[in-house]
C-alpha positions, 0 to 999 in steps of 0.5 A: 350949175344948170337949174332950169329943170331942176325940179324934175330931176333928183338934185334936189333930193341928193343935195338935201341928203349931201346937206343933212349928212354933213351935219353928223360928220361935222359933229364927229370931227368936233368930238374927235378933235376935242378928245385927241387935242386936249389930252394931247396939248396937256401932255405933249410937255411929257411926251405922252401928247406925242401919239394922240397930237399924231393922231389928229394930224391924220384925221383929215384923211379919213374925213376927206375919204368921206367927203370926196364920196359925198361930193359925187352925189352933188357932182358925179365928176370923178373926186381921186384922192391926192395921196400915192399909194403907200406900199406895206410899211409899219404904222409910225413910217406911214403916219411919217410919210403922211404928216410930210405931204401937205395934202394932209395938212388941207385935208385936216384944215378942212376937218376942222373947218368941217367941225367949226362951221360947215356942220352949222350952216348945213343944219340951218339949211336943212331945217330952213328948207324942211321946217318952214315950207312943212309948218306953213303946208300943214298949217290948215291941221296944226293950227285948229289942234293947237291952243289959240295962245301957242299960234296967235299969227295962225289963230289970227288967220283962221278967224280972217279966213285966210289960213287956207292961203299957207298952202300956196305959200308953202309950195313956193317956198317949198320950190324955193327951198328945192333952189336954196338947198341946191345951190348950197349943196353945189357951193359947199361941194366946190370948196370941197374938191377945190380943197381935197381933189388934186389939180384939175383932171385933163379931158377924159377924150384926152386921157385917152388919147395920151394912152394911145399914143403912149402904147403905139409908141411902146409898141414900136419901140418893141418892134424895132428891138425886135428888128434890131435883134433878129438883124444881129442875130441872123447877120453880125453873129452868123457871120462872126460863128463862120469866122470862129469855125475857119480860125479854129480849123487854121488853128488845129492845121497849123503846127504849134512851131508855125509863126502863124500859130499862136497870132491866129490863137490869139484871133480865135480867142478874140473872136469868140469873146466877141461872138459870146458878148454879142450873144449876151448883147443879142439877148439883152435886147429881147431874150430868146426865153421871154420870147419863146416861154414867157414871163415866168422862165424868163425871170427864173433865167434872171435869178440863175445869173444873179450873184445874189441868190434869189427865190423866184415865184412867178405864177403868171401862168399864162402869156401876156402882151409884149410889151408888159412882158419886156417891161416887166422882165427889165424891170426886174432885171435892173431891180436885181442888178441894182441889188448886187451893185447897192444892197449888201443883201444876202438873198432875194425874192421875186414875185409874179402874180397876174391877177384881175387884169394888173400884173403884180410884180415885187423885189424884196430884198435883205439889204441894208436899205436906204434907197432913194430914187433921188440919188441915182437914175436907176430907180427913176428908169424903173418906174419910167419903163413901167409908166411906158405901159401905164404902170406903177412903182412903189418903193419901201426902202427903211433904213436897215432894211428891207428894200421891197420894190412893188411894179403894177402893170394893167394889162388889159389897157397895155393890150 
């Protein structure tokens, strides 16, 4: 911490506000926990302590939330929150999910802290910075206006003649209260983000970097499909159409009494499963319809294979860069296949929305649910794919249903 011209900037004054502002929150917290905790501890023998005792345990989120705002007065560093995004899910699932992730047990333990003890040492501060080097300024006016019994150490003064020496003195100890509510402020602020901001974020000149050099990669990763692609098309498949033509035209030449007949029948038949699983392995690769009319024919395209009936609505509406459009298309596409091979489900919906830069994209299914990305590679491919353009996966998959899989991609930083 930098104090050498502390006085001509604004900490001062953003560290005593940061102060002065923990105080009713910590008086907050310290009613809150004694109106849940007590009633919640008398009752939990009957069970009814249960919501309220579940309650509490969240309240260091929103105390956190709170916190890591007031931080960035004191240090305008970046303060993120260490819990993932929770995708629409019911109340008691949420507050499940939450009382498991050890962030919010710190974050509660700092809640109390917060209404034991912080709260305390913020109000002494403030009042030890604002008090005395105000009583000491004024004292030249209070002094005189008050009974001589009230401030007998000021009435002393004043008949020495030396009241007036309280200004300068207050003047030091009001720069000195400037330094004192600082480094305050700086400390209490340190042990708020060494308790509520995850790990140590990597330079931002870094970060980008890694973005960069993660986008260069996807971009040529869609390059050399593309390649591989338009080689098979124009070599392999061409070549196989042209043998599929001679073997049909020796097949309508020959007798059907002719020894030759049914072996060549038999390689025409064979060649053209062959050229029908290349196209399919040609399409898989890049689709033609992703290529020539976007995201939204393309997933419409996935929906008219699929087994399982599925509604598409996809209002895109507008062309996107390559590769969110590839990642988003086989996102979808393993999405659905899963569905087929795991979910029992009757009927699935696909959305796609691209709005305020992040293209938006969800799977909801009817299954029977229950997915976990731990049991298998398919759901961890997903969000790896999407994570390739600085994308993320959320997944709710209660047991019994419904499975719905939300994928975010930026795409303006993908372009």
């Amino acid at each position: 911490m930098d104090t050498s011209r502390l006085l001509g900037t604004s900490r001062p004054w953003r560290s005593l506000a940061y102060l002065a502002s923990g105080v009713p929150v910590g008086l907050a917290c310290f009613v809150v926990i004694v109106v849940l905790a007590v009633p919640g501890v008398l009752l939990l023998p009957v069970l009814l302590g249960v919501a309220p005792l579940a309650v509490l345990g969240q309240l260091g989120i929103p105390v956190a939330v709170l916190e890591r705002a007031r931080c960035r007065w004191v240090d305008p560093r970046p303060a993120p929150g260490p819990h993932p995004v929770l995708p629409d899910v019911g109340w008691s699932r949420r507050a499940r999910i939450r009382l498991r992730e050890p962030a919010t047990w710190q974050e509660f333990a700092y809640a109390v802290l917060t209404a034991t003890l912080l709260w305390v040492v913020d109000l002494v501060v403030v009042l030890a910075a604002v008090v005395v080097p105000g009583i000491m300024l004024l004292a030249p006016v209070l002094v005189p206006s008050l009974p001589p019994e009230a401030v007998p150490a000021g009435t002393a003064m004043a008949r020495a003649g030396l009241l007036w020496t309280t200004i300068p003195l207050g003047l030091v100890a009001l720069v000195a209260a400037a330094y004192l509510v600082t480094l305050v402020a700086w400390g209490r602020s340190r042990l708020a983000r060494a308790l509520l901001v995850p790990g140590k974020a990597a330079p931002a000149g870094e970060l980008v970097e890694v973005r960069r050099s993660r986008a260069r990669v996807v971009d040529r990763y869609e390059a050399e499909r593309r390649r591989i692609e338009r080689d098979l098309h124009d070599g392999a498949q061409q070549r196989l159409t042209s043998v599929t033509m001679l073997l049909g035209l020796a097949r309508a030449q020959l007798d059907p009494d002719h020894p030759a007949a049914e072996p060549v029948a038999r390689a025409h038949t064979e060649v053209t499963n062959a050229l029908a699983e290349l196209r399919d392995l040609v399409n898989g690769i890049h689709p033609k319809i992703l290529a020539d009319r976007g995201l939204d024919a393309a997933l419409g395209g996935l929906a008219d294979r699929c087994a399982v009936p599925v509604r598409v609505d996809a209002a895109v509406g507008r062309r996107l860069p390559d590769a969110v459009e590839s990642a988003a298309y086989y996102v979808v596409s393993e999405a659905l296949a899963n569905v087929v091979k795991h979910s029992g489900a009757r009927r699935v919906r696909v959305g796609a929305r691209c709005e305020d830069g992040v293209l938006r994209v969800e799977v909801r299914d009817d299954g029977r649910g229950g997915a976990d990305p731990a049991r298998g590679a398919g759901l961890t491919g997903l969000a790896d794919r999407a994570a390739a353009v600085g994308g993320t996966v959320a997944l709710a998959s209660p047991p019994g249903g419904p499975t719905v899989l939300r994928v975010a991609i930026p795409v303006e930083r993908s372009s």
